[in-house]
C-alpha positions as CSV (number, residue, x, y, z in Angstrom):
1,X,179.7,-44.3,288.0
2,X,178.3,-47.6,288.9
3,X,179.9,-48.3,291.8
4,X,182.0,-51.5,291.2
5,X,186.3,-51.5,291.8
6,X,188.1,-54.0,289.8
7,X,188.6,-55.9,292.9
8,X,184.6,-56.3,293.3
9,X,184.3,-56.7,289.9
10,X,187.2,-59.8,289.7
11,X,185.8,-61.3,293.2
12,X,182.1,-60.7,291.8
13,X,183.3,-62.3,288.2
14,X,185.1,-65.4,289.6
15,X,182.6,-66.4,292.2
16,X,180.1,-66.5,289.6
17,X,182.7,-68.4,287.4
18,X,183.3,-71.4,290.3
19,X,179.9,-71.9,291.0
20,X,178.3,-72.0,287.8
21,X,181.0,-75.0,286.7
22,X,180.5,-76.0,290.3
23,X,176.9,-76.6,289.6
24,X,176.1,-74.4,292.9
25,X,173.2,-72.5,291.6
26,X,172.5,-70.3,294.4
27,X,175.6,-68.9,294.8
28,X,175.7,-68.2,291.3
29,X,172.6,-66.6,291.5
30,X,174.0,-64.4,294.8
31,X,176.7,-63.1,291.6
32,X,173.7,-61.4,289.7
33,X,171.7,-58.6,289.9
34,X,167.7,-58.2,289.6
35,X,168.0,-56.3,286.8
36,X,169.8,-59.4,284.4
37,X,170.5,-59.9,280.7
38,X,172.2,-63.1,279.1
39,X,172.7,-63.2,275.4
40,X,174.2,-66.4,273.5
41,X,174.7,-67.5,270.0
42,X,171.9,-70.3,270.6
43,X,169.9,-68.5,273.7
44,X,168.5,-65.4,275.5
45,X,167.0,-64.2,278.6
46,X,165.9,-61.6,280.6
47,X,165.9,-63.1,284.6
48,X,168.7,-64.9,286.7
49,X,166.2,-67.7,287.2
50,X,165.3,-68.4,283.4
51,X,169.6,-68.2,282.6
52,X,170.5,-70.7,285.5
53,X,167.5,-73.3,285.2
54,X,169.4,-75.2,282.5
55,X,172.5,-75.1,283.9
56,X,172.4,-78.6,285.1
57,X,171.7,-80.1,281.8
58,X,174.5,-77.8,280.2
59,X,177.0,-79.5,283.0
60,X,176.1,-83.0,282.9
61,X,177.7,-82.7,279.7
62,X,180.6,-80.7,280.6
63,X,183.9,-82.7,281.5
64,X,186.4,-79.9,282.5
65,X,186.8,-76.4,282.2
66,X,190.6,-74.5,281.5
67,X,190.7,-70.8,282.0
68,X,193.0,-69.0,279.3
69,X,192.4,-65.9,280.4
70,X,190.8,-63.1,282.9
71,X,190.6,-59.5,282.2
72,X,188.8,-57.0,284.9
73,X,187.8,-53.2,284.7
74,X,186.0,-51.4,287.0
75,X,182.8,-52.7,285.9
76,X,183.6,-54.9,283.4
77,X,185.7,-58.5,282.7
78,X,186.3,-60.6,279.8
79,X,187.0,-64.4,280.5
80,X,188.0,-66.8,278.3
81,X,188.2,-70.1,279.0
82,X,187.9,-73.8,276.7
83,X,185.0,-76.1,278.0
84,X,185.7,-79.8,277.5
85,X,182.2,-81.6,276.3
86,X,181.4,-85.3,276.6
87,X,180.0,-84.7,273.4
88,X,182.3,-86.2,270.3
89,X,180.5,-83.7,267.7
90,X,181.2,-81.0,269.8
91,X,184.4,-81.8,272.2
92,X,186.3,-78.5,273.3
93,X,184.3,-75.4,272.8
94,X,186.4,-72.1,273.3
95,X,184.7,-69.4,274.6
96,X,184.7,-65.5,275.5
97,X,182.1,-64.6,278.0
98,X,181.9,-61.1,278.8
99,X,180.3,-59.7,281.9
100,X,178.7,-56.0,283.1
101,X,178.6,-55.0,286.6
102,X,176.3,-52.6,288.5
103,X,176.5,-51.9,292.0
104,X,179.1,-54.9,292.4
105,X,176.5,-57.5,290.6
106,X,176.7,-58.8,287.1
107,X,173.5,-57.3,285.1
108,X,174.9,-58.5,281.6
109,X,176.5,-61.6,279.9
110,X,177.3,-62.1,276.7
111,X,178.9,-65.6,275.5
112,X,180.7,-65.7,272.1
113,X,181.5,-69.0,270.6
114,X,180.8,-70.8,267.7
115,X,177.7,-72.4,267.8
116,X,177.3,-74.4,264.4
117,X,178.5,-77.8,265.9
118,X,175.6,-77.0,269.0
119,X,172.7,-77.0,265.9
120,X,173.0,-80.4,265.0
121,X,173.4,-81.8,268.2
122,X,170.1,-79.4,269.2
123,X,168.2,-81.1,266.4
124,X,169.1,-84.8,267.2
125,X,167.9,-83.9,271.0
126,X,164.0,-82.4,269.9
127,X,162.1,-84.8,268.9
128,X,159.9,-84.1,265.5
């Protein structure tokens, strides 16, 4: 048992959501547990710090956000949701993150999306 309801698990899930789009690092951070995983097509890491320190270079290309859809367990969710990009090579990028809870507090995302338009754009960025 890990000790998460749906209800903790939704509140948990959405606060995270809001303030990570919100650009509100710390209360994102409140969302996530010591113990912390994220894995990406492009990125991974091990500590809440090291997955929200580019967050404000992900947003200040982001120009909306739509939700298509929330599902909650116990100590699980699944959100799926399009991000709008200011970036023409990329525009809309849909999106499946999916979250693990322990003790109320999200241990493990994993975001699924199609990252072949991100490689160019990645490679035009790093200078040679």
């Amino acid at each position: 048992m890990t000790g998460t309801t749906t209800t903790t698990t939704r509140a948990t899930v959405r606060a995270y959501h809001r303030a990570r789009f919100r650009g509100d690092i710390p209360a994102a951070a409140r969302t996530l547990g010591e113990s912390f995983h994220f894995q990406s097509p492009l990125l991974s890491s091990d500590s809440a710090h090291d997955h929200l320190s580019g967050l404000d270079a992900f947003l200040g290309i982001v120009t909306g956000v739509d939700l298509i859809s929330e599902l909650y367990g116990e100590a699980e969710a699944t959100l799926v949701y399009e991000v709008h990009t200011s970036i023409p090579a990329i525009g809309t990028q849909r999106t499946a993150e999916h979250f693990h809870l322990t003790q109320g507090r999200i241990d493990t995302i994993r975001l699924i999306f199609d990252a072949t338009p991100w490689h160019a754009v990645m490679r035009a960025a790093t200078p040679s």
